[in-house]
PAPAPA-236139 format. One line per 3 residues: number of its first residue (from 0); for each residue x negated, y, z negated of N, C-alpha, C. Coordinates in nm, 4 decimals, always signed. Layout:
residues N
NUM) X,Y,Z,X,Y,Z,X,Y,Z | ...
This chain:
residues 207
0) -0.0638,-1.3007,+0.2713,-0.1313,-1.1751,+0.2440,-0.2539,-1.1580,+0.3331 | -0.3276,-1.2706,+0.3579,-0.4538,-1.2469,+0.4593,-0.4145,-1.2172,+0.5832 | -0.2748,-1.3010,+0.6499,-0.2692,-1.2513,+0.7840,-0.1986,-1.1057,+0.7668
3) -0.1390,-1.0604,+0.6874,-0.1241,-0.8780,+0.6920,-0.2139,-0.8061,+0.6837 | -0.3337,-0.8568,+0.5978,-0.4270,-0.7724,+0.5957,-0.5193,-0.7564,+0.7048 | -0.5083,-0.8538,+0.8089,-0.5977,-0.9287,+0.9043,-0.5030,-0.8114,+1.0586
6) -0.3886,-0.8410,+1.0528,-0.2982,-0.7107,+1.1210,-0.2856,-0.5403,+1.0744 | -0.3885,-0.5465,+1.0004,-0.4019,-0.3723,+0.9720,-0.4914,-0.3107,+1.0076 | -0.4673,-0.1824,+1.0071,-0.6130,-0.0937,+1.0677,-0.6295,-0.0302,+0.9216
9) -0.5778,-0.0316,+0.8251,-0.5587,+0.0810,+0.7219,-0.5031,-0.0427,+0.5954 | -0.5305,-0.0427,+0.4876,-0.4817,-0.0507,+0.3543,-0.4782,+0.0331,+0.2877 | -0.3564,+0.0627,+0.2222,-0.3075,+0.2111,+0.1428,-0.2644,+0.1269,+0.0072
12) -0.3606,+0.1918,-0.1252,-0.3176,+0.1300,-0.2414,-0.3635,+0.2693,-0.3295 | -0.2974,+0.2748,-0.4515,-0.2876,+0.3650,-0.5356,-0.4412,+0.3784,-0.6347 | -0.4850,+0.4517,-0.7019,-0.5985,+0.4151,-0.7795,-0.5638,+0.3254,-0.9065
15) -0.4538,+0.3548,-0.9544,-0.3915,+0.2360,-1.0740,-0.4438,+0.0865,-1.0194 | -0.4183,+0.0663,-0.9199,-0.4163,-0.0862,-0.8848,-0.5630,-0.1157,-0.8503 | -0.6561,+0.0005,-0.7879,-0.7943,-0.0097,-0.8225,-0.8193,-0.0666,-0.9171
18) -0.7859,+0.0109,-1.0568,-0.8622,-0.0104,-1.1720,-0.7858,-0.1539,-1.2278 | -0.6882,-0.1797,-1.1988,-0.6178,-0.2906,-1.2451,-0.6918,-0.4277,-1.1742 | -0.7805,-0.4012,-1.0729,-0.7670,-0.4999,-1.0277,-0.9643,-0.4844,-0.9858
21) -1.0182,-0.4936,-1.0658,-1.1643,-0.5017,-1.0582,-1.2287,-0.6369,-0.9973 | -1.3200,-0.5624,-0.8824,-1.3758,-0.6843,-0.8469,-1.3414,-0.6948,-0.6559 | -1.1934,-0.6645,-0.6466,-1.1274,-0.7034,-0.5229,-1.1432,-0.6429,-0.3990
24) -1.1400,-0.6930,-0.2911,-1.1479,-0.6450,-0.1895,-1.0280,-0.6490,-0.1037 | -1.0128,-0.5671,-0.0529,-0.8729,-0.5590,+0.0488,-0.8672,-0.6413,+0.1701 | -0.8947,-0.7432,+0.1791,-0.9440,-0.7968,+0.2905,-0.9080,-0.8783,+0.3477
27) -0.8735,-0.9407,+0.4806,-0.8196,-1.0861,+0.4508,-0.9106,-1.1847,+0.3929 | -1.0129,-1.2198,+0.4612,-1.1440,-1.3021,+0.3994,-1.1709,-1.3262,+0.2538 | -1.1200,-1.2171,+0.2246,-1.1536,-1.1739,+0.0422,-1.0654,-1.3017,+0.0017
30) -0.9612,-1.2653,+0.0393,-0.8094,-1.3507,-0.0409,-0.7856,-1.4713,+0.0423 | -0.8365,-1.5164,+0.1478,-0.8650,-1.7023,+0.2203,-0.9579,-1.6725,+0.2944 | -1.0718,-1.6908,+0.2524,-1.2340,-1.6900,+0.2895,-1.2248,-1.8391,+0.3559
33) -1.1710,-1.9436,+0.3762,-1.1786,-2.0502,+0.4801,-1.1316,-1.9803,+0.6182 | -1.0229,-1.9039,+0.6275,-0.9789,-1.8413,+0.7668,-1.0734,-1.7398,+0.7927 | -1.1731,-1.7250,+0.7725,-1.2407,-1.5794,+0.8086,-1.2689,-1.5335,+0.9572
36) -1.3421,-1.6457,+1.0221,-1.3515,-1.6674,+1.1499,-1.2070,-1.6199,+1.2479 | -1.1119,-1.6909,+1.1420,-1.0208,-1.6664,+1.2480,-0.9302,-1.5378,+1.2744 | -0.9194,-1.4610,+1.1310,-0.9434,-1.3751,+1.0775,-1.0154,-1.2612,+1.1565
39) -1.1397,-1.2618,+1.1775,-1.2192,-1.2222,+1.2793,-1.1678,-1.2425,+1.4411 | -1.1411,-1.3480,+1.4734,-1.1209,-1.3422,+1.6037,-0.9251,-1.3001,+1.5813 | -0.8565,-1.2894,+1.5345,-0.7275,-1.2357,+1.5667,-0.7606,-1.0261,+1.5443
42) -0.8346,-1.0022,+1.4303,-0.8687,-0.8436,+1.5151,-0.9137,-0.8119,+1.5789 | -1.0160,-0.8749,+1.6672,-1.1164,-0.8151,+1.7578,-0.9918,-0.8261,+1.8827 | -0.8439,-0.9612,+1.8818,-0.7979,-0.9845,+2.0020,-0.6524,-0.8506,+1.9987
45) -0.6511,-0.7595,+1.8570,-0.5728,-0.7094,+1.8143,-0.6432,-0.5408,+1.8947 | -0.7589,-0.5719,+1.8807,-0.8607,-0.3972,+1.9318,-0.8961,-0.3543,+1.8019 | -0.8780,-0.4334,+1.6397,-0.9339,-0.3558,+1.5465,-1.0373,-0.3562,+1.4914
48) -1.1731,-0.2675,+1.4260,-1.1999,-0.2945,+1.3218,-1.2728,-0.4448,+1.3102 | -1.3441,-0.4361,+1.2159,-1.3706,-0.6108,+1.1431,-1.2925,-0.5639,+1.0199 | -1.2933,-0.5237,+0.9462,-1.2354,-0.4891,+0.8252,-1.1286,-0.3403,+0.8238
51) -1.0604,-0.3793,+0.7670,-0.8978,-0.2746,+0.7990,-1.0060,-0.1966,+0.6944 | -0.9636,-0.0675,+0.6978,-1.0361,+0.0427,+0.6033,-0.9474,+0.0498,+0.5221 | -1.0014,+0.0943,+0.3436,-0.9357,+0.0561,+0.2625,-0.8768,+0.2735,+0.2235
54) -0.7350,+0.2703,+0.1812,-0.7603,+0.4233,+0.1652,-0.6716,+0.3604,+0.0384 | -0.7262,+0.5117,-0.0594,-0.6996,+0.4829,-0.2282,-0.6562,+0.6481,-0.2262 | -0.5366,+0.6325,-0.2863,-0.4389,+0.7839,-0.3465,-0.4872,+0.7968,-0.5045
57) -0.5470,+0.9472,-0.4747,-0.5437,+0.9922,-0.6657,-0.5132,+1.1258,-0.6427 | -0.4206,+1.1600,-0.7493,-0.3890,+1.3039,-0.7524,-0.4706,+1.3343,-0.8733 | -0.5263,+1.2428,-0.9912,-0.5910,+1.3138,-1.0904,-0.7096,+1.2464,-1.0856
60) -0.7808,+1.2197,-0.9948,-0.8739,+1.1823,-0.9214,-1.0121,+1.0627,-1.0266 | -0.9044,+1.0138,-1.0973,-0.9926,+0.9227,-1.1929,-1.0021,+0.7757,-1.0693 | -1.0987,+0.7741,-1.0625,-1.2244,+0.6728,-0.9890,-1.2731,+0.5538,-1.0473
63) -1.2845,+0.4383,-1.0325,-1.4316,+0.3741,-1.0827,-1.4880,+0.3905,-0.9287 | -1.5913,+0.4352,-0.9536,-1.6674,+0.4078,-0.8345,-1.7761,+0.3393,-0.8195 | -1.8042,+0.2558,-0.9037,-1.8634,+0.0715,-0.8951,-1.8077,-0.0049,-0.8642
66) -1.6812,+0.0265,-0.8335,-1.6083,-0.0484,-0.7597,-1.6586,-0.1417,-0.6401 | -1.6283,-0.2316,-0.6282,-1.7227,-0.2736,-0.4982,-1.6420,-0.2790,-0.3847 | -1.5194,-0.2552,-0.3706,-1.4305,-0.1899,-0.2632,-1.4511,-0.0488,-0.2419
69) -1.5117,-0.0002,-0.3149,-1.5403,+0.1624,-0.2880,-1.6760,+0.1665,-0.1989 | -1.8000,+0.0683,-0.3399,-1.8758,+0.0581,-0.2662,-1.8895,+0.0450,-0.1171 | -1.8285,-0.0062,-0.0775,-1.8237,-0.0870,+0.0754,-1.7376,+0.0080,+0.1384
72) -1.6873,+0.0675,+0.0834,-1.6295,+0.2097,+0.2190,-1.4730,+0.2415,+0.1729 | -1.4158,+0.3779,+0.1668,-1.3102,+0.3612,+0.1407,-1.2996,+0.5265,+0.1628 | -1.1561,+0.5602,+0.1954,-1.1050,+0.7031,+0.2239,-1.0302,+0.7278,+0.0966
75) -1.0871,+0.8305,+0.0524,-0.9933,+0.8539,-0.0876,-0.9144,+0.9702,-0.0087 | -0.7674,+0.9794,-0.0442,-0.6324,+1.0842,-0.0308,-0.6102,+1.1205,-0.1745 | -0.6821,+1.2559,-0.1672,-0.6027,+1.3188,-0.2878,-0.5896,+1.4869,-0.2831
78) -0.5890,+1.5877,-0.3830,-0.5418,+1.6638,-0.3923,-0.6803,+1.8099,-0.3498 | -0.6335,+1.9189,-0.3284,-0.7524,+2.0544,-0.2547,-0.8487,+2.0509,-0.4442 | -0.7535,+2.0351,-0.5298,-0.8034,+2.0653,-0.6253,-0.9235,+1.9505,-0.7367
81) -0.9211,+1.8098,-0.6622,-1.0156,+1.7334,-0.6791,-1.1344,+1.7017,-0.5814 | -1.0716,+1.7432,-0.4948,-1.1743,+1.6871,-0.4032,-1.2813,+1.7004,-0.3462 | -1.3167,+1.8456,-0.4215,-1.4711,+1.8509,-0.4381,-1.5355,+1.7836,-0.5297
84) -1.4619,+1.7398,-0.6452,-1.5733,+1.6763,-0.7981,-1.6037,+1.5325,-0.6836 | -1.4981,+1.5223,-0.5927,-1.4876,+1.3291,-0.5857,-1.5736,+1.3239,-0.4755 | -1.5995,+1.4345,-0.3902,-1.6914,+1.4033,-0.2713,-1.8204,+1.4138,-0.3242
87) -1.8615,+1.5062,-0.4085,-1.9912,+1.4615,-0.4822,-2.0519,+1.3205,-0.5360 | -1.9751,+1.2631,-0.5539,-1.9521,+1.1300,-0.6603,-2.0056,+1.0052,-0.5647 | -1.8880,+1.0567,-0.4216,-1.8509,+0.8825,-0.3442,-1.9729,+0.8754,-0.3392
90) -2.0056,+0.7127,-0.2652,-2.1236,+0.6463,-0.1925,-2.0734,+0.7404,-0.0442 | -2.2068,+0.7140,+0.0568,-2.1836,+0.8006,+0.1555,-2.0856,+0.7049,+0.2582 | -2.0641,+0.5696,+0.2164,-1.9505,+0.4944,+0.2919,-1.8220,+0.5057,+0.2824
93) -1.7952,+0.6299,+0.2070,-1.6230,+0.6824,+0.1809,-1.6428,+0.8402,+0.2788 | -1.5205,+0.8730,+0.2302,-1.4599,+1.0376,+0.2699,-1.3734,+1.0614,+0.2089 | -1.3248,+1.1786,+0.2346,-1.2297,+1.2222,+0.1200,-1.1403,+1.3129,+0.2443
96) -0.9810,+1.3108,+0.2112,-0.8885,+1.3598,+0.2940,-0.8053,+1.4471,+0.1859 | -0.8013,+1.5729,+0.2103,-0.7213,+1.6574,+0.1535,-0.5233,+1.6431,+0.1657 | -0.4229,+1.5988,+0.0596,-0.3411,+1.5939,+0.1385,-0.2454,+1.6754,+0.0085
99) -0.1929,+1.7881,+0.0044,-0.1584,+1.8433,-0.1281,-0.0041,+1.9144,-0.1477 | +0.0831,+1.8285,-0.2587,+0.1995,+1.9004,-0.2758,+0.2134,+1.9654,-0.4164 | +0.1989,+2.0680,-0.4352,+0.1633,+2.1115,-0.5791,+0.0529,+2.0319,-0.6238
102) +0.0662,+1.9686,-0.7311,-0.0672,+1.9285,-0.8106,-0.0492,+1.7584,-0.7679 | +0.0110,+1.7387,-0.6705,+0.0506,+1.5299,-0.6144,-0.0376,+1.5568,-0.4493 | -0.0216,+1.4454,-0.4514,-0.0570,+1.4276,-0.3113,+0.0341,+1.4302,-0.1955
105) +0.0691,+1.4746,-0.1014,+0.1876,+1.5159,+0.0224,+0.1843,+1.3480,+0.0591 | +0.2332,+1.2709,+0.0372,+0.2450,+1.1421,+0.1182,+0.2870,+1.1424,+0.2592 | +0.3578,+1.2248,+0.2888,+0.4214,+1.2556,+0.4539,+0.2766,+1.3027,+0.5179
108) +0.2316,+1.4099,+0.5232,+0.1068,+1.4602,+0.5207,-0.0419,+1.3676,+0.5305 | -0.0319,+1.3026,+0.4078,-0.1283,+1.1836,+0.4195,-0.1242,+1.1259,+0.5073 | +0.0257,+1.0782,+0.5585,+0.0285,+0.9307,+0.6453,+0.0068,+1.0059,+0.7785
111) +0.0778,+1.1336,+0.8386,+0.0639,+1.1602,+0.9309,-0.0709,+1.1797,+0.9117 | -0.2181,+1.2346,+0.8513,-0.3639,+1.2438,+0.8653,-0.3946,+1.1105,+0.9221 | -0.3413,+1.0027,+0.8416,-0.4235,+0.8303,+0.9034,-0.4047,+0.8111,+1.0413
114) -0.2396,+0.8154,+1.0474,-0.2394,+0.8245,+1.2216,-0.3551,+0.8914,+1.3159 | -0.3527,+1.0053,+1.2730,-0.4475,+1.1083,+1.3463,-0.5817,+1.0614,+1.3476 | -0.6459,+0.9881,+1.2730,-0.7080,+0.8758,+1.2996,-0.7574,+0.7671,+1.3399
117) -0.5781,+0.7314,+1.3855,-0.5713,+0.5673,+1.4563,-0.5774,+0.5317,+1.4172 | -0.5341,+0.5669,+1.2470,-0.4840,+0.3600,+1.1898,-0.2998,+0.3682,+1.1764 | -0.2799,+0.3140,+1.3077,-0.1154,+0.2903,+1.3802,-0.0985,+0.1413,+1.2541
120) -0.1179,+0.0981,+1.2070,-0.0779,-0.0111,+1.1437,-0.1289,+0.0199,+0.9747 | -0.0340,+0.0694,+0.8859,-0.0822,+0.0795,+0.7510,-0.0107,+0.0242,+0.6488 | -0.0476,-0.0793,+0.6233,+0.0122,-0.2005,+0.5038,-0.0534,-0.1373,+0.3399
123) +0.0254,-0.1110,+0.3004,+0.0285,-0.1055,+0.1475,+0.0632,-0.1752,+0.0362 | -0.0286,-0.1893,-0.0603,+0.0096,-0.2777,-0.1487,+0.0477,-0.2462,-0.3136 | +0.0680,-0.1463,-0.3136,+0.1262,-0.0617,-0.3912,+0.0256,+0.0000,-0.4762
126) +0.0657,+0.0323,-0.6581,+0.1686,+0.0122,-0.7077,+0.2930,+0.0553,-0.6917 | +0.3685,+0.0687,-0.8013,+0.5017,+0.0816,-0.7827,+0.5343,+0.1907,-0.8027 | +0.4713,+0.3608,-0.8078,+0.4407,+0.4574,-0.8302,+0.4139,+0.4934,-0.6809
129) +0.3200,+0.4550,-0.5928,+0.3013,+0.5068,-0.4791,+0.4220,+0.4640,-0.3768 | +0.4791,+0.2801,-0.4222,+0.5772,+0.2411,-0.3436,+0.6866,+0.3845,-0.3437 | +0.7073,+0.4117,-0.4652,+0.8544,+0.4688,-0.5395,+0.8280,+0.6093,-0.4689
132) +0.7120,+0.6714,-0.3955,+0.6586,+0.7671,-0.3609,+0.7268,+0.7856,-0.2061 | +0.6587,+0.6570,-0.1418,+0.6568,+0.6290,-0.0585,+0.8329,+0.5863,+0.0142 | +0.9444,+0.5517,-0.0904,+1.0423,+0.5428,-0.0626,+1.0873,+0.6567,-0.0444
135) +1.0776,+0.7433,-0.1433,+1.1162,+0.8665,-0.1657,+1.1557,+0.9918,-0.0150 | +0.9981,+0.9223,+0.0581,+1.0144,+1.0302,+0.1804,+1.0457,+0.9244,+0.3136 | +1.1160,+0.8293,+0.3029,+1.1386,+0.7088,+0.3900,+1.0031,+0.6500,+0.4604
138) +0.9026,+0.6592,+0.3680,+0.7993,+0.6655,+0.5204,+0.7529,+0.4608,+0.5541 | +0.8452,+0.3829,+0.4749,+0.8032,+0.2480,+0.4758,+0.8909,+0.1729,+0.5697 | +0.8525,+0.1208,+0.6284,+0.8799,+0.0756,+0.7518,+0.9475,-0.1041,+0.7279
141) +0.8816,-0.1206,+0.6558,+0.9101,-0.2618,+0.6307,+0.8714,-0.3476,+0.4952 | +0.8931,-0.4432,+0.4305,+0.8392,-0.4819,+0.2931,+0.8418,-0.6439,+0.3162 | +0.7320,-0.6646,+0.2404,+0.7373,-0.8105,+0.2449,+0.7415,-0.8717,+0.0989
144) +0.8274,-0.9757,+0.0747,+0.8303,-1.0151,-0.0933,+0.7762,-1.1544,-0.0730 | +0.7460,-1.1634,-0.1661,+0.7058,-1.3423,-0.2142,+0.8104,-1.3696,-0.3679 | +0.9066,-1.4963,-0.3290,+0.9686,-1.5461,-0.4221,+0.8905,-1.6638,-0.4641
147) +0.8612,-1.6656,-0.5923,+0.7853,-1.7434,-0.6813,+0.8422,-1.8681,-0.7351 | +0.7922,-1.9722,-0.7726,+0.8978,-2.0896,-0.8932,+0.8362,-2.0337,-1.0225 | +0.7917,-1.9235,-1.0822,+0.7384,-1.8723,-1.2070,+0.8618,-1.8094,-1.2167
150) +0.9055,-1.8187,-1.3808,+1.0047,-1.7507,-1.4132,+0.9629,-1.6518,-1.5405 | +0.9568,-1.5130,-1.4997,+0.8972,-1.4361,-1.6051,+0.9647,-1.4164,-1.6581 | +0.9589,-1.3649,-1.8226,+1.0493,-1.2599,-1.9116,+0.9870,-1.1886,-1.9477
153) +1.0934,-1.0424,-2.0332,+0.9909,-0.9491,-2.1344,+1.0861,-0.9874,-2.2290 | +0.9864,-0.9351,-2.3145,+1.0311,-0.9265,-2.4452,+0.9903,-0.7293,-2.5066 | +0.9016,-0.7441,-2.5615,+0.8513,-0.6269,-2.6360,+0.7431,-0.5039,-2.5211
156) +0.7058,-0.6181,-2.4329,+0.6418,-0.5714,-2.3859,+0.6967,-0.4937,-2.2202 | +0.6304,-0.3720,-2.1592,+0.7256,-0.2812,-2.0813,+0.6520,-0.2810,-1.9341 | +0.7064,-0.3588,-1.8738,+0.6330,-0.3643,-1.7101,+0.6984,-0.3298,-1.6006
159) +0.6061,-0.2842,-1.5350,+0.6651,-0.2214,-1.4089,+0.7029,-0.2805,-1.2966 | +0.8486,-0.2411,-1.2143,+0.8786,-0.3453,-1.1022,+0.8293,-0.3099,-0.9977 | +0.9123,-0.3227,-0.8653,+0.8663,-0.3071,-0.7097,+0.8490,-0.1479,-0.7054
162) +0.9502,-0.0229,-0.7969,+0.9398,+0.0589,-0.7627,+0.9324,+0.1966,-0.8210 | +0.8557,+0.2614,-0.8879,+0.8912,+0.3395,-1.0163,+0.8754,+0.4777,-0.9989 | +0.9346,+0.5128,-1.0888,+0.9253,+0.7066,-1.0542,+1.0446,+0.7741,-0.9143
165) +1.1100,+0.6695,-0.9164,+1.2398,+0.7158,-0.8259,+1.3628,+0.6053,-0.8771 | +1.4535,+0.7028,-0.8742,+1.5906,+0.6544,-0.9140,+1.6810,+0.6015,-0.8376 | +1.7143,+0.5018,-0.7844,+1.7926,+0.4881,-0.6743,+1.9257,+0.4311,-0.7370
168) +1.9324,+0.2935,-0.7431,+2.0947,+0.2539,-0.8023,+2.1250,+0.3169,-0.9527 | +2.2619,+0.3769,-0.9537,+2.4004,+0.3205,-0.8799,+2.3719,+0.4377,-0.7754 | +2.3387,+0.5430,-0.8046,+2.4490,+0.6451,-0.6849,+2.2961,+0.6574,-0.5400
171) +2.2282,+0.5952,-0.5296,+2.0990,+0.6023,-0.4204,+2.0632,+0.5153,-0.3526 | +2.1901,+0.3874,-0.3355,+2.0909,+0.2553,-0.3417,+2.0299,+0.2422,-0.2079 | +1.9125,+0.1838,-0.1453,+1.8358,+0.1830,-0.0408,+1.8806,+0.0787,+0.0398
174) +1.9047,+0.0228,+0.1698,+1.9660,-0.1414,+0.1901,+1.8782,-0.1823,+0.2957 | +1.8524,-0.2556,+0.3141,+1.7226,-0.3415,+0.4213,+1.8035,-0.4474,+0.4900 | +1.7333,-0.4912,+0.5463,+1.7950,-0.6193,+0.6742,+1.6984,-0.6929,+0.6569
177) +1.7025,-0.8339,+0.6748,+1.5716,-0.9340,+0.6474,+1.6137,-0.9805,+0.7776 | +1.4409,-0.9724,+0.8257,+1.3634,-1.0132,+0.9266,+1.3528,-1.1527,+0.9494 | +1.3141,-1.2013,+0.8405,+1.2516,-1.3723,+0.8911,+1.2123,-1.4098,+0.6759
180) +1.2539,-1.5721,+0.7300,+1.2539,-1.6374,+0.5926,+1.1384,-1.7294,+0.5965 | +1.0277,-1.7344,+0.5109,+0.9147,-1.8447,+0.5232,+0.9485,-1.9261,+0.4078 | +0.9138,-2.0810,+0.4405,+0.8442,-2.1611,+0.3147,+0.7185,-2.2190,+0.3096
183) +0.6849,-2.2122,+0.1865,+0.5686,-2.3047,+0.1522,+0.5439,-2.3615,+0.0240 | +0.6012,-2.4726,+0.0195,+0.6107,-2.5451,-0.0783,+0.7214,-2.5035,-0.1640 | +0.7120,-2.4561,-0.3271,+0.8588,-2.3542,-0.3603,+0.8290,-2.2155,-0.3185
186) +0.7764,-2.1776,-0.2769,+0.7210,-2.0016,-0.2385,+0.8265,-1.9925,-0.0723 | +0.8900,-1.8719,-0.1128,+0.9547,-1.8056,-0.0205,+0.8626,-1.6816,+0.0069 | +0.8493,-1.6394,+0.1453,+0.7975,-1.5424,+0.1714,+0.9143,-1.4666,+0.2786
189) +0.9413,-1.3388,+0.2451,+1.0673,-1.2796,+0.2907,+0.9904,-1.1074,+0.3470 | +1.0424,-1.1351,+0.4441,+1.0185,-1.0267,+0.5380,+1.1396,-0.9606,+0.5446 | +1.1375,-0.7651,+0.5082,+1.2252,-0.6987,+0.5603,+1.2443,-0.5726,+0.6280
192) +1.3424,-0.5353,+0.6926,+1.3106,-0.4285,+0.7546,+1.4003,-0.2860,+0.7053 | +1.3678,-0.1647,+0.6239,+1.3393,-0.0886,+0.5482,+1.3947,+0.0563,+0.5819 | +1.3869,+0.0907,+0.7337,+1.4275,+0.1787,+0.8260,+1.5622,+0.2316,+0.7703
195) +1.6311,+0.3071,+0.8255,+1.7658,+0.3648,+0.7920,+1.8156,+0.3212,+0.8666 | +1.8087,+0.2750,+0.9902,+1.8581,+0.2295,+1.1143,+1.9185,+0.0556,+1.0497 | +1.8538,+0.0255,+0.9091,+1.8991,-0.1421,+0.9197,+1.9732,-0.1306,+0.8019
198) +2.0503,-0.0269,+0.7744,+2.1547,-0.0292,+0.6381,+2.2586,-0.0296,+0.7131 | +2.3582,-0.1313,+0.6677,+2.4842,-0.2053,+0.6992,+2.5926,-0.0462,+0.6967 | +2.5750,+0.0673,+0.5856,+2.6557,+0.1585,+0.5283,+2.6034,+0.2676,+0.5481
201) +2.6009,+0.3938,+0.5935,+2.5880,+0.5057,+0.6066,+2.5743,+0.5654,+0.4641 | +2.4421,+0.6783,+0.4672,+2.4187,+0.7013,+0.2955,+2.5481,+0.7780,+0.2796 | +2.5997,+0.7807,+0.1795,+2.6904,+0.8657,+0.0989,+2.6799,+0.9472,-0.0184
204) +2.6975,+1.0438,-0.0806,+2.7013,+1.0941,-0.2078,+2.8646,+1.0954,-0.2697 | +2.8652,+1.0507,-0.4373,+3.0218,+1.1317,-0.4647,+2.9608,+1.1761,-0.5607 | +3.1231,+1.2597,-0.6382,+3.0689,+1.3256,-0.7739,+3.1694,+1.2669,-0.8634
């Protein structure tokens, strides 16, 4: 996770995972603060940034903004119709980008604004609401999983997977090509590639 974050110009995460996740920084350093240095010297040899800029999607524009990832700078993407309450609000180390499809945010729209920017490299870390968003209009390029030796269950309780708010299997299913297989220790780290260009089958519809 540090060397992706360490290869970005841009982190794209949802405000859910903001608030879920208090405290954090998007960073590589944040998440292996022993590599920092090096960390440092692989973006400066990359042309980026010291720190990939962090951008946060809200269409109903609920914030913490004590956040201390906010604090420290961050592009909020959200809707014509919040984004005056939220530019009042930020610290002056954010901005705010208009990107609007009805009352959601245009994700196509968004991503083409970052480009226009120059952040050519935008790693996202979900949730599974922006992923499921983000499938929706093909705009993901690639995914990376980590296979665990933790074996979860539910029971009563209702959690969310890699991708939500879009329907894909049986009649949608999406197909990827894997890139490259890592180990470390029992942890698999699996790289794939996401494109339409790497499905084995041509999409189809029946009735």
């Amino acid at each position: 996770m540090g060397l992706l974050r360490a290869c970005a110009s841009a982190v794209l995460l949802g405000a859910g995972t903001l608030r879920a996740t208090p405290g954090h920084l998007w960073t590589a350093d944040h998440i292996f603060p022993d590599l920092r240095e090096s960390f440092t010297r692989l973006r400066h040899s990359l042309g980026l940034e010291r720190q990939p800029r962090l951008v946060i999607v809200t269409s109903s524009g609920e914030l913490d903004l004590t956040h201390p990832a906010i604090v420290a700078g961050a592009t909020i993407l959200t809707t014509k119709a919040k984004a005056s309450a939220i530019r009042r609000l930020l610290p002056s180390s954010c901005d705010v980008v208009e990107a609007e499809h009805g009352e959601r945010v245009d994700m196509p729209e968004a991503l083409g604004l970052l480009r226009e920017r120059g952040y050519g490299v935008v790693l996202t870390e979900g949730g599974p609401h922006l992923i499921g968003e983000l499938m929706r209009h093909a705009l993901l390029d690639e995914a990376f999983l980590t296979i665990s030796p933790v074996v979860a269950g539910r029971a009563n309780e209702e959690r969310l997977g890699m991708v939500a708010g879009l329907e894909l299997l049986p009649g949608h299913g999406r197909w990827s090509r894997i890139l490259s297989v890592r180990r470390h220790a029992d942890y698999l780290f699996l790289r794939y590639d996401l494109r339409s260009s790497a499905s084995p089958y041509p999409l189809a519809t029946s009735a």
